[in-house]
C-alpha positions in Angstrom: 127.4 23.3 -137.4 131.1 24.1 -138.0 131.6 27.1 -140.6 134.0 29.3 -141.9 135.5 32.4 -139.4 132.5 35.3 -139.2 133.8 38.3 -140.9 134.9 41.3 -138.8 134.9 43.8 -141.8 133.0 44.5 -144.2 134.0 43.6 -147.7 131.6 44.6 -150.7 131.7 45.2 -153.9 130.8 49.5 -153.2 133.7 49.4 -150.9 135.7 48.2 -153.4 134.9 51.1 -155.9 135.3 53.3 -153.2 138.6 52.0 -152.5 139.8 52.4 -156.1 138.4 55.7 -157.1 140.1 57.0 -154.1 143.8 55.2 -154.8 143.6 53.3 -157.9 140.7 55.9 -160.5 142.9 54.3 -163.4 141.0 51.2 -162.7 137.6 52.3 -160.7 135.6 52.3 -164.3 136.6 48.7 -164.7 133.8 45.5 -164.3 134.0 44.3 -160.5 132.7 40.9 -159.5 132.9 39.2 -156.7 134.5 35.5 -157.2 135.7 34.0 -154.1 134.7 34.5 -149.9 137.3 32.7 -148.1 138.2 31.7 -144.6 140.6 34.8 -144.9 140.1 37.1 -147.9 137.3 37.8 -150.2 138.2 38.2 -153.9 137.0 40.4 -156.5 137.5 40.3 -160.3 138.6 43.5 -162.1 138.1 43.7 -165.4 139.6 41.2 -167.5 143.4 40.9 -165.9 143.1 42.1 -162.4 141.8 41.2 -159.2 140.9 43.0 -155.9 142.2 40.9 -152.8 141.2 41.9 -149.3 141.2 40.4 -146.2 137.7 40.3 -144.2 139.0 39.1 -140.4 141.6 41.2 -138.9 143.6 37.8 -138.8 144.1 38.1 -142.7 146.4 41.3 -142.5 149.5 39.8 -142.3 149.1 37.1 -145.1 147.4 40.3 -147.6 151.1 41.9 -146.2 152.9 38.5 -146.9 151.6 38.1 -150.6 152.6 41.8 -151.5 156.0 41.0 -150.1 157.1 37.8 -151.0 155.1 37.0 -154.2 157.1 38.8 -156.5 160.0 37.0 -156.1 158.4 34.1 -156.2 156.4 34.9 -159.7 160.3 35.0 -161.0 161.3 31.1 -160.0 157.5 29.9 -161.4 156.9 28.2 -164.7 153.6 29.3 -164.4 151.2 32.2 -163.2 150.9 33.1 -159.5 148.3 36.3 -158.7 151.2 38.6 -158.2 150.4 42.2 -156.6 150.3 45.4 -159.0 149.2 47.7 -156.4 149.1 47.6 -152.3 146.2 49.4 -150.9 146.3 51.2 -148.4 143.7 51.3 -145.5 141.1 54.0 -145.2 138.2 55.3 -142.9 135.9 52.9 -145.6 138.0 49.8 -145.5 140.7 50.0 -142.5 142.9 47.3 -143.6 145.8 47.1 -146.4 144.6 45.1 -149.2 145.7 44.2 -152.9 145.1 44.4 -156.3 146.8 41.6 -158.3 147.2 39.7 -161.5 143.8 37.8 -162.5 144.9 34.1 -163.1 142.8 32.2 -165.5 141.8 28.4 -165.2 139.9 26.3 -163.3 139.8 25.7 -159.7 140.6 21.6 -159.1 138.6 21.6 -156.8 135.5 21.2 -159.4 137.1 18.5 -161.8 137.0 14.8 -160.5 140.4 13.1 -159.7 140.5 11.7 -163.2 140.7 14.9 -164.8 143.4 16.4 -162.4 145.9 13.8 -163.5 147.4 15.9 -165.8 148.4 18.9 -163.1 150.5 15.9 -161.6 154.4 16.9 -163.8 153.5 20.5 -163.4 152.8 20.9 -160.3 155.9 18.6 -159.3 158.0 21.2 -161.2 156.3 24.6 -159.4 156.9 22.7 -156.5 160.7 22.2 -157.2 161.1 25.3 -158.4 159.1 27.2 -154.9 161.0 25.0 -152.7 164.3 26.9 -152.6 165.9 27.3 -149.2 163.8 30.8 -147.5 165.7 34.1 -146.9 166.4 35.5 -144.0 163.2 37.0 -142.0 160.6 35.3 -144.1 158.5 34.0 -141.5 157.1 30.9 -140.2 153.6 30.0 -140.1 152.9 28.4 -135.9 150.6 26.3 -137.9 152.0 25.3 -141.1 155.5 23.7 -141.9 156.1 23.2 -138.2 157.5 20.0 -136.7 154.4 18.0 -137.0 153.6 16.6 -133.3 153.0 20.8 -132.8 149.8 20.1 -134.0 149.2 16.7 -132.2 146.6 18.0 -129.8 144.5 19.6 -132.4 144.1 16.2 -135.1 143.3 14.2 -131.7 140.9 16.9 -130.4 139.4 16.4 -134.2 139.4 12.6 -134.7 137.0 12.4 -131.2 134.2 13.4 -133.8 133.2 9.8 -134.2 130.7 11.1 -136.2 132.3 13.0 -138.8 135.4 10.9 -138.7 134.0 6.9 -138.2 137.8 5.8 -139.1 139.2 7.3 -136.4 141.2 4.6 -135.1 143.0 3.9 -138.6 143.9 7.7 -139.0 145.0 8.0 -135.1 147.7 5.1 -136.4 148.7 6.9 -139.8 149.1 10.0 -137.5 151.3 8.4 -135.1 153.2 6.6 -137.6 153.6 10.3 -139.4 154.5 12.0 -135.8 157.5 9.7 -135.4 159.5 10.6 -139.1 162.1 12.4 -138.1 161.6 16.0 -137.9 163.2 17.9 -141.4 167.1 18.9 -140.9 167.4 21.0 -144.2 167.0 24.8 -144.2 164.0 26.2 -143.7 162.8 26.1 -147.1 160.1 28.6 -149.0 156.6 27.3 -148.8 152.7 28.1 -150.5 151.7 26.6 -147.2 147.6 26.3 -148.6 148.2 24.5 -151.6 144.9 22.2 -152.3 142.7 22.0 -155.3 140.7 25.3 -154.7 144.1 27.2 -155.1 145.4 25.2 -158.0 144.1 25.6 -161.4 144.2 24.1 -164.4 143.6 24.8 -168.2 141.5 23.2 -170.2 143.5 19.7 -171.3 143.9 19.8 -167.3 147.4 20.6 -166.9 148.6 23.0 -164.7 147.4 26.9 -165.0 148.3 28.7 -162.0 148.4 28.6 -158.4 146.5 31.2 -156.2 146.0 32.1 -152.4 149.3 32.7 -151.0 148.4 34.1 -147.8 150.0 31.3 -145.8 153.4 32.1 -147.2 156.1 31.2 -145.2 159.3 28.8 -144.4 159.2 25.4 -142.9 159.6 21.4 -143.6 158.1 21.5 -147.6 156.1 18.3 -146.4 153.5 20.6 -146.0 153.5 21.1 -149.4 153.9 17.9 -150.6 150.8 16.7 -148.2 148.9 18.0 -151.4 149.8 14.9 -153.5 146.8 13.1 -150.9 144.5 16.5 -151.1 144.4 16.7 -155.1 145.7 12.9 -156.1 144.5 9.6 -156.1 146.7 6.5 -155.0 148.1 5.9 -159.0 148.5 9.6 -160.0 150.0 10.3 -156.7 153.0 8.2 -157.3 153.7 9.6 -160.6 153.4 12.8 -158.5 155.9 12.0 -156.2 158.5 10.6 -158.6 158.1 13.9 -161.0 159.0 15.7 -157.9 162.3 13.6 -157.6 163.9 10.6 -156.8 166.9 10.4 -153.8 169.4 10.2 -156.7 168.3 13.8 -157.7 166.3 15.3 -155.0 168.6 17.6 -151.9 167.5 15.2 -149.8 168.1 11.6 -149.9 167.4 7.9 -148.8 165.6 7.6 -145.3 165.3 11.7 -145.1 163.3 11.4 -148.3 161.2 8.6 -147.2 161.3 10.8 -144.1 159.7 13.6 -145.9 156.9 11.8 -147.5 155.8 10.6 -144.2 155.7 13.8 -143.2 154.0 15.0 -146.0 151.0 12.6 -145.6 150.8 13.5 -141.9 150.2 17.1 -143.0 147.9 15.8 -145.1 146.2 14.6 -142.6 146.2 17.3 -141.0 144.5 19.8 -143.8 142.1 17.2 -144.5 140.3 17.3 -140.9 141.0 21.5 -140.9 139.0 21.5 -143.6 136.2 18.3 -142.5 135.3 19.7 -139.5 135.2 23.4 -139.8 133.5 23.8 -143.4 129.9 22.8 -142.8 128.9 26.1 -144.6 131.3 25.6 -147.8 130.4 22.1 -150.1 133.5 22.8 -152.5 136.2 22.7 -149.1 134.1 19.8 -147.2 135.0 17.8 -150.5 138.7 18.7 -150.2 138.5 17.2 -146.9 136.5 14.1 -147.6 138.8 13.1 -150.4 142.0 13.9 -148.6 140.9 11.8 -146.1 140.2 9.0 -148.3 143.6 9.2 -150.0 145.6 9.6 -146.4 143.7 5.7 -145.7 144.8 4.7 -149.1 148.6 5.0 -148.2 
């Protein structure tokens, strides 16, 4: 069985309070719950607005740092709520890692709504995208396994695809991979990225339009096709290419003709990619598995 990264810290909801009375008592009265126990972070609910984010492999520390650092500015350019940090915790001899408390962002994870009922994220999240994508400051940094030039992470979607078990189509997504490997690598700036973005970190209110996008912990600057790869993780084929044209056309997008067909390439390569991280390393986690499954679905589709 292939599961989630084993914790190396513990992360419950008493060290929480402790963590609060100690740094935060304005808050330490409020409700705690826990909501979400990722690959990185756990997450805990405070009270009705807040949320306590903290990272439970020692791996996590830099994106916790990353979030606290870059999301503000970030929360400026959105048209819609991102979990921005209120308070950076620091470690202690109960919890010996930095760790957050943030904005709570209401809505509902896409990951539990079927396709159909994601269709109306599609303008709005074509628009936080523009609106993220700006060209990255100087010293934000880049992720070795997100936004890179794509044949960096050759050997690990081969070393996946000889699963003939868990992936019977390998041959047809060995020939979408190699047809995504040879797009020209992006030539732009290095341009600011979510890096994660999927249906469990996008949410959506209840007419299913966009409500806010969470889990910034991959933060970083790269080729935005690794952003865009999420139009085959949260789409399907039809709703995909309204995506993609809400997101521009080359008469209005900074990049144009073949580097725009370029991108998109690209961008369903990374696709590619996310959808076999998360296949065949989430045994132990239904609602990722079914990222995975569908993303590779859609990356067959075209």
């Amino acid at each position: 069985m292939a599961g989630m990264p084993p914790a190396t810290v513990e992360v419950s909801a008493a060290v929480v309070h402790a963590l609060l009375r100690d740094q935060r008592p304005d808050l330490a009265r409020l409700p705690l719950v826990r909501v979400a126990n990722g690959w990185d972070n756990a997450t805990f609910r405070l009270g009705d607005d807040l949320a306590v984010r903290l990272p439970r492999r020692d791996e996590a520390v830099p994106l916790i740092l990353h979030e606290q650092l870059y999301l503000p500015g970030i929360a400026s350019r959105s048209q819609v709520p991102v979990p921005v940090p209120v308070h950076a915790g620091r470690p202690t001899s109960d919890f010996p890692l930095p760790w957050s408390v943030v904005r709570w962002v209401p809505g509902t994870a896409a990951v539990d709504a079927g396709p159909a009922d994601r269709a109306a994220a599609a303008d709005g999240l074509a628009a936080f995208l523009k609106a993220l994508h700006a060209p990255a400051d100087a010293g934000v940094p880049v992720n070795p396994v997100r936004g890179v030039p794509l044949p960096d992470r050759d050997a690990v979607v081969l070393e996946r695809l000889r699963d003939r078990e868990r992936y019977p189509q390998a041959a047809d997504l060995r020939a979408v991979w190699e047809q995504a490997c040879a797009a020209p690598a992006w030539g732009g700036p290095a341009i600011m990225l979510h890096g994660d973005l999927h249906p469990a970190n996008i949410l959506l209110a209840a007419d299913g339009s966009l409500a806010g996008v969470i889990d910034f912990g991959d933060v970083g600057a790269g080729d935005p096709a690794v952003d865009l790869a999420v139009g085959w993780l949260m789409f399907d084929a039809g709703t995909r290419q309204r995506f993609i044209g809400a997101f521009g056309s080359p008469a209005g997008s900074s990049v144009v003709g073949d580097t725009w067909r370029d991108t998109w390439a690209r961008a369903r390569g990374w696709a590619l990619v996310l959808s076999t991280a998360m296949l065949s390393n989430s045994d132990d986690n239904a609602r990722m598995f079914s990222v995975g499954e569908f993303g590779i679905l859609q990356v067959l589709a075209g």
